[in-house]
Legacy VTK file of the C-alpha trace (Angstrom):
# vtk DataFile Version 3.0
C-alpha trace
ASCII
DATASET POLYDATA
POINTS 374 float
24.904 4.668 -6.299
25.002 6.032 -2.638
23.315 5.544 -0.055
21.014 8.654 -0.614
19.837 8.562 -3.725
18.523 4.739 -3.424
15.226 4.773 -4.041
13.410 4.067 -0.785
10.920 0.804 -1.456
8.158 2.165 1.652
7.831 5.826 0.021
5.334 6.670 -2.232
7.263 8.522 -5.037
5.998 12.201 -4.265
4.985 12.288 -1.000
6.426 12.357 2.378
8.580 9.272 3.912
5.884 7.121 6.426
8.034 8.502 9.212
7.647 11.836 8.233
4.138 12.412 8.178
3.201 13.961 11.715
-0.612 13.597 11.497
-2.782 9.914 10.747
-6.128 10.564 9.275
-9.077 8.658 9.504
-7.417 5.910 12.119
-8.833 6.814 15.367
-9.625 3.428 15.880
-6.530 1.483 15.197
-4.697 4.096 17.424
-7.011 3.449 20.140
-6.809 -0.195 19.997
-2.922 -0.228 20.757
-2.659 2.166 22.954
-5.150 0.047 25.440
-3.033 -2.772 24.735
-0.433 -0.749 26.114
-1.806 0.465 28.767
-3.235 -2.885 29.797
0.647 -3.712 30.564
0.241 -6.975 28.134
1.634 -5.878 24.884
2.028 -8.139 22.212
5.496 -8.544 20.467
3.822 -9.135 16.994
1.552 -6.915 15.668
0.288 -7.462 11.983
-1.068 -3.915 10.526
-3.541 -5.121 7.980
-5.378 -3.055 5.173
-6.117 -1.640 2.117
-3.140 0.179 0.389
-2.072 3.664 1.110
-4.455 3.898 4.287
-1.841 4.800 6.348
-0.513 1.205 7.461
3.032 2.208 7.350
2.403 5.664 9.050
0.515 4.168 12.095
3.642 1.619 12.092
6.352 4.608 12.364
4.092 6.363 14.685
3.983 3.195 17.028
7.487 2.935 16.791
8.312 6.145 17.680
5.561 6.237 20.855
7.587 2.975 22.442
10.552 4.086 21.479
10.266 7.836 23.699
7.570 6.296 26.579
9.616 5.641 29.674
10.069 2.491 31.324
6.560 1.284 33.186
8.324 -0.278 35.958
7.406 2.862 37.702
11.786 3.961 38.569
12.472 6.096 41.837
9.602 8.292 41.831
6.519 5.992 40.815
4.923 4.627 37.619
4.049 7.580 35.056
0.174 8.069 34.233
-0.821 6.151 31.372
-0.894 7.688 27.770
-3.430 8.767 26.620
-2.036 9.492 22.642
0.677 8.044 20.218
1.881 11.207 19.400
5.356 12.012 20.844
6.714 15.672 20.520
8.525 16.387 17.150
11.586 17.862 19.599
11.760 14.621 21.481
15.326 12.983 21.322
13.941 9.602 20.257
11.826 11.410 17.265
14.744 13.274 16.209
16.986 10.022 15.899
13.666 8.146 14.209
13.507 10.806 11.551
17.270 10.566 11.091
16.774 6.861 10.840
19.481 6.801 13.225
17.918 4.963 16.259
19.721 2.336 17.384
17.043 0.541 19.045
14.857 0.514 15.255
15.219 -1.539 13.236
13.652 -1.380 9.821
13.238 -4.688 6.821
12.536 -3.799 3.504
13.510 -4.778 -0.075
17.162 -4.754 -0.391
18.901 -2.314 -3.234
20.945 -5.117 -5.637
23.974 -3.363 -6.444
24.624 -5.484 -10.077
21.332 -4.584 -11.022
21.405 -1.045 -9.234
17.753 -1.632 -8.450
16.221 -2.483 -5.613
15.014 -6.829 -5.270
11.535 -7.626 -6.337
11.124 -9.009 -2.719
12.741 -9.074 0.813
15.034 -11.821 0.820
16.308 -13.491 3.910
20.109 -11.551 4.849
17.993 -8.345 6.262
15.678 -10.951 8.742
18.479 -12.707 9.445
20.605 -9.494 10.638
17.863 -9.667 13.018
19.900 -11.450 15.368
22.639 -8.726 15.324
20.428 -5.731 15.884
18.913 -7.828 18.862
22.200 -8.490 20.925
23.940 -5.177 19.878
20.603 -3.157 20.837
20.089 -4.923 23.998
23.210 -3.398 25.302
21.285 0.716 24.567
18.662 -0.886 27.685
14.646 0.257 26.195
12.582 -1.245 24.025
13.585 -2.196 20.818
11.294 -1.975 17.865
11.201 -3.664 14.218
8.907 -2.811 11.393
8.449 -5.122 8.062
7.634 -3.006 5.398
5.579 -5.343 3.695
5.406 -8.598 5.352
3.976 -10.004 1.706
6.682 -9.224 0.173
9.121 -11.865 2.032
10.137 -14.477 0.136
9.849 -18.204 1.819
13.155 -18.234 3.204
13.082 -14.901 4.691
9.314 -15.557 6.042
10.718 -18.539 8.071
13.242 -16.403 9.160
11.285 -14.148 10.862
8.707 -16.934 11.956
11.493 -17.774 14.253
11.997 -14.636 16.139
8.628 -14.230 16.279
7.928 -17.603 18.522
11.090 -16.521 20.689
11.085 -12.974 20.318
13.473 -11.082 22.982
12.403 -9.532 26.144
10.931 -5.784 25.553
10.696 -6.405 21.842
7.686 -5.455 19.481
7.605 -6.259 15.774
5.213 -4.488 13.214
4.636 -6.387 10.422
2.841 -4.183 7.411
0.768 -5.968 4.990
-1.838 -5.355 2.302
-2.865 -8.962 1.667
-2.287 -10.804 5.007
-4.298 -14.307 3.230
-1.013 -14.691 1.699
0.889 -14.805 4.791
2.629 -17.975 6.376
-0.761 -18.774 8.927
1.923 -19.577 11.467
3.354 -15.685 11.026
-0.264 -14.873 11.583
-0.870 -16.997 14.310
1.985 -15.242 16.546
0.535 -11.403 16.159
-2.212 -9.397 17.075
-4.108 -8.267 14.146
-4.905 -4.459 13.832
-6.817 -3.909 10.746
-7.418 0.074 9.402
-10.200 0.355 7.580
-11.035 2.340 3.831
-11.134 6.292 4.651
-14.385 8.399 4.773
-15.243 11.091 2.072
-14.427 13.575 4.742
-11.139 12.041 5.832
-9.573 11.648 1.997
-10.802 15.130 1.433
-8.561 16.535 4.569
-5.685 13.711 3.646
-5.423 15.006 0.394
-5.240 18.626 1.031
-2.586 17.905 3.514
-0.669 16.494 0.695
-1.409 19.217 -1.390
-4.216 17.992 -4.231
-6.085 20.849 -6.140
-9.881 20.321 -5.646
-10.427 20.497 -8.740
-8.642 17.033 -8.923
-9.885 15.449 -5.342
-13.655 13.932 -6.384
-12.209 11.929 -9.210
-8.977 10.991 -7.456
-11.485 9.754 -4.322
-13.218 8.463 -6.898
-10.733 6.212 -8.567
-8.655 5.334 -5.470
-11.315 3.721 -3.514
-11.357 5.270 -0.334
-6.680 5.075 -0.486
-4.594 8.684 0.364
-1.810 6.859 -0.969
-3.243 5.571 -4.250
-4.773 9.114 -4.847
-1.201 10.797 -4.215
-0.039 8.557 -6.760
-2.747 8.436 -9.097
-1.919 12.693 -8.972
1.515 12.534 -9.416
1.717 10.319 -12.355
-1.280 12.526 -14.229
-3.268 9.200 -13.651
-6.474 11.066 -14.100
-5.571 11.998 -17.484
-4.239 8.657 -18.707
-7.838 7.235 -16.911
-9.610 9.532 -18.926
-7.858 8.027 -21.879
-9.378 4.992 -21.096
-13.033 5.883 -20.709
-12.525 7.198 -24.385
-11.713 4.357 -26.194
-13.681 2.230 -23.690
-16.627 4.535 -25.021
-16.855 3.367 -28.648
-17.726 -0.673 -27.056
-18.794 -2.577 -28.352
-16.333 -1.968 -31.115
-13.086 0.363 -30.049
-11.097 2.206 -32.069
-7.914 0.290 -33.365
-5.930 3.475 -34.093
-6.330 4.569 -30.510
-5.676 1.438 -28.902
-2.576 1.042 -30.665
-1.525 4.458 -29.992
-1.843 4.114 -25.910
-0.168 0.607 -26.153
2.582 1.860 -27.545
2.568 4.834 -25.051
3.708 2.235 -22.581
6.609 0.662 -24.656
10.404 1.546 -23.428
12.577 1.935 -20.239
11.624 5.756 -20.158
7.870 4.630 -19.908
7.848 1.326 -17.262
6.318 3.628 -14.535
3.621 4.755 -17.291
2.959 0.731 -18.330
2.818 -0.198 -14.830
0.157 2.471 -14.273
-1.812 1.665 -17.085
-2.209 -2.012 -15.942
-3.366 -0.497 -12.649
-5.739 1.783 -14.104
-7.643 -1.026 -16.560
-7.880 -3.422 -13.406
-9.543 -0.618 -11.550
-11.934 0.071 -14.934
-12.611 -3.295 -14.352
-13.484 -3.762 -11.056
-15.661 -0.150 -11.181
-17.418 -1.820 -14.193
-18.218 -4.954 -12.289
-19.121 -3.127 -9.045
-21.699 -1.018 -11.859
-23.540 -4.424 -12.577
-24.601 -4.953 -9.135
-25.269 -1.361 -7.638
-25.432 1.261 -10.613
-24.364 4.453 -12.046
-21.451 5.162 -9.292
-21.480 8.064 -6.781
-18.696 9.349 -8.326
-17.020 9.710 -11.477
-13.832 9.561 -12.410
-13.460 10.408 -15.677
-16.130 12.315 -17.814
-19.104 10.260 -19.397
-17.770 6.939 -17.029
-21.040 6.438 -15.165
-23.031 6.153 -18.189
-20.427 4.158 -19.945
-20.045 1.530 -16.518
-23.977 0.836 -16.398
-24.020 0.355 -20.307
-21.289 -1.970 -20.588
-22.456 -3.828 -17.644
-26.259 -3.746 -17.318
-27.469 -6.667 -14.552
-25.401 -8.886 -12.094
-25.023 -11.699 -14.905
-22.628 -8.868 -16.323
-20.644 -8.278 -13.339
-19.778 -11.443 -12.679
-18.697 -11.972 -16.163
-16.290 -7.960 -15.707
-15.079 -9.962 -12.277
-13.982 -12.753 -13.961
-11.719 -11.112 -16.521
-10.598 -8.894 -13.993
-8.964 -12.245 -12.810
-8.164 -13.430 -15.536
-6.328 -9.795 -17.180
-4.401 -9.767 -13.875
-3.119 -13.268 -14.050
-1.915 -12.211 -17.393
-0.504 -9.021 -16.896
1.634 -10.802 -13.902
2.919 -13.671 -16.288
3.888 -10.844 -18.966
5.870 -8.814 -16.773
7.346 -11.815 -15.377
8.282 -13.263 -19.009
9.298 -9.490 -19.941
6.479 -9.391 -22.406
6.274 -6.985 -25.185
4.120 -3.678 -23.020
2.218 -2.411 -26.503
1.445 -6.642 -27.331
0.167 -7.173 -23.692
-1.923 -3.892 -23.473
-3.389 -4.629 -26.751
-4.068 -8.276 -25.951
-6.059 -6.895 -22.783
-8.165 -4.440 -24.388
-9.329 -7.474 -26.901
-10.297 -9.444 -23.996
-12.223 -6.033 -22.523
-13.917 -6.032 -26.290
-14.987 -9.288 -26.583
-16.715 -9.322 -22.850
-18.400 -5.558 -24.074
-19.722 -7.035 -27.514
-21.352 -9.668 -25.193
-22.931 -7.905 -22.932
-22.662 -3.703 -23.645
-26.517 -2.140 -23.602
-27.432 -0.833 -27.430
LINES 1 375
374 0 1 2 3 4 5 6 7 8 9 10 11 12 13 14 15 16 17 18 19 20 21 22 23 24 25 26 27 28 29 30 31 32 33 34 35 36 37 38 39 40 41 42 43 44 45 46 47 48 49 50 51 52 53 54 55 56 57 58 59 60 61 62 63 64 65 66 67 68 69 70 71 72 73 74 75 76 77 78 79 80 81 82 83 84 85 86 87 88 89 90 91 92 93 94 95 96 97 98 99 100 101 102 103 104 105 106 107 108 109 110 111 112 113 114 115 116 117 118 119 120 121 122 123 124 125 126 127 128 129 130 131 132 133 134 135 136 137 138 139 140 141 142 143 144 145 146 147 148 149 150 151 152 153 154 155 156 157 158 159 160 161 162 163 164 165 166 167 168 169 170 171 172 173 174 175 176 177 178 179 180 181 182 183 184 185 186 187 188 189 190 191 192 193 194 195 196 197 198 199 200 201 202 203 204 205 206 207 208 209 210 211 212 213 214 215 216 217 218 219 220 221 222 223 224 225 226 227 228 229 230 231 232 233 234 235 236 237 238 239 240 241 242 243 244 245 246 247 248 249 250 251 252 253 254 255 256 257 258 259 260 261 262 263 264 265 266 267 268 269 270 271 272 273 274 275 276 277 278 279 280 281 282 283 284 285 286 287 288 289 290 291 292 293 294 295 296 297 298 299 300 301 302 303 304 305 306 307 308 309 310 311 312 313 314 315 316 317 318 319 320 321 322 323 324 325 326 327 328 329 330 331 332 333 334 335 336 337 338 339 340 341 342 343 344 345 346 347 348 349 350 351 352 353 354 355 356 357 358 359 360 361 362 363 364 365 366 367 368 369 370 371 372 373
């Protein structure tokens, strides 16, 4: 396969590259919180970019990376130190933004999962060869002069030998050198990883700011409330929730989740086997998705009510029936565990999609015939 028309493991399928997206919604804070750093003169050379999914971790991570890369040298040169910055954003024309978006600069360098030729997929995880060509970007970059910038895209996704790996550049990182390390669930981190970065957490997005995110990437509003709805507060999740008809396969859901505390077999079977087959992985691993976020909106119902918003026709009423008082919730919680644990072990063991699904929508009938409102 070349080069090309790999598929690219930090790119939302649908939606614009992390580099390419010009404008960071709902982040005002993060963005200031750096650029103080930087203007303080005592910037960290780890940074760990902590947050929900599809908040814009990886964008505020190419935007960083671009701003050091084009800001001039604070040593203040032959005619004095340039005023501080007062913005991340670096003009689209600028030579260093043009070789970013080329992913051509030679002072950037980028880890991610590695495409496996044999398999002509890319690696479940980033394994160690792409830290450890670390070392070759450093001395071959230091000859450019500048700052040199890497970005892990995601840190959690490094297995053990690769995480030690980078642990080591990171206690004797090179002058001039900053290193963005993305990562959704930083608790899973080596704590000595942790230990060596600054922490710069982006927070769930407003109503208002998903609303403007997702009419910059082009979502109906027809669509918006329920994709808000579903994708907790995550751009990203709701671009892919839309792009995969997510919505519809949701609503799917809520109907045979209606009939608790007895569903109908006929239907269940039918979207189990909807998921079975190479053509359909991206449709299986979206359905496993969608009934841990039923779930965890059922559980959430149990301790404050009938939701804000609904994602599916009839779900309110169907959330607060099936989980009536906080004895309830904590019950939904706890097979949310549990359906996850078991929906990781059957991919893992390459279990049967249609068995797995089925086997999951049991468990959901069994907890509903316990505690589902007449």
């Amino acid at each position: 396969m070349a080069p090309e028309d790999r598929p690219e493991p930090d790119r939302i399928a649908g939606a614009p590259h992390p580099r390419e997206t010009q404008t960071l919604i709902g982040q005002d804070a993060a963005q200031a919180e750096f650029l103080e750093a930087y203007n303080s003169g005592r910037l960290h050379s780890g940074w760990l970019i902590t947050g929900p999914r599809g908040v814009g971790k990886a964008t505020l991570a190419w935007k960083i990376a671009t701003f050091l890369l084009a800001e001039p040298p604070q040593d203040g040169g032959l005619f004095g130190a340039p005023p501080p910055p007062t913005s991340l954003n670096v003009d689209p024309d600028h030579p260093d933004a043009h070789l970013v978006q080329s992913g051509a600069h030679p002072r950037l360098y980028v880890v991610r999962r590695p495409f496996d030729e044999k398999s002509g997929k890319l690696k479940t995880e980033i394994t160690a060869d792409p830290v450890r060509a670390l070392k070759g970007f450093f001395h071959l970059s230091a000859t450019d002069g500048g700052r040199r910038v890497v970005i892990v895209d995601c840190a959690d996704e490094m297995n053990v030998t690769a995480a030690n790996s980078l642990l080591k550049e990171l206690e004797e990182p090179p002058a001039n050198t900053t290193i963005l390390l993305i990562s959704h669930q930083p608790a899973g981190l080596l704590a000595t990883i942790k230990s060596r970065c600054r922490e710069l957490r982006l927070g769930m997005l407003t109503p208002d700011d998903m609303q403007q995110a997702m009419q910059s990437a082009g979502i109906v509003d027809a669509e918006a409330p329920a994709l808000a709805a579903l994708s907790g507060g995550s751009v990203g999740e709701a671009i892919l929730l839309h792009n995969m008809d997510g919505l519809a396969l949701y609503s799917d859901l809520i109907k045979l989740f209606s009939g608790m505390p007895r569903m109908d077999r006929t239907i269940a079977l039918a979207l189990a086997e909807s998921c079975v087959g190479v053509k359909n992985a991206a449709r299986f691993g979206l359905m496993l998705d969608l009934i841990d976020l039923f779930l965890s909106r059922t559980a959430r119902a149990g301790i404050i009510g009938e939701p804000h918003q609904q994602a599916a026709p009839h779900e309110a009423l169907l959330l607060v029936r099936l989980s009536p008082h906080d004895v309830a919730a904590r019950a939904w919680a706890a097979l949310a565990q549990e359906l996850t644990d078991r929906s990781r072990h059957g991919r893992a063991v390459n279990l049967d999609p249609a068995s797995l699904i089925l086997d999951m929508f049991f468990k959901i009938e069994e907890t509903a015939q316990k505690f589902a409102a007449s």
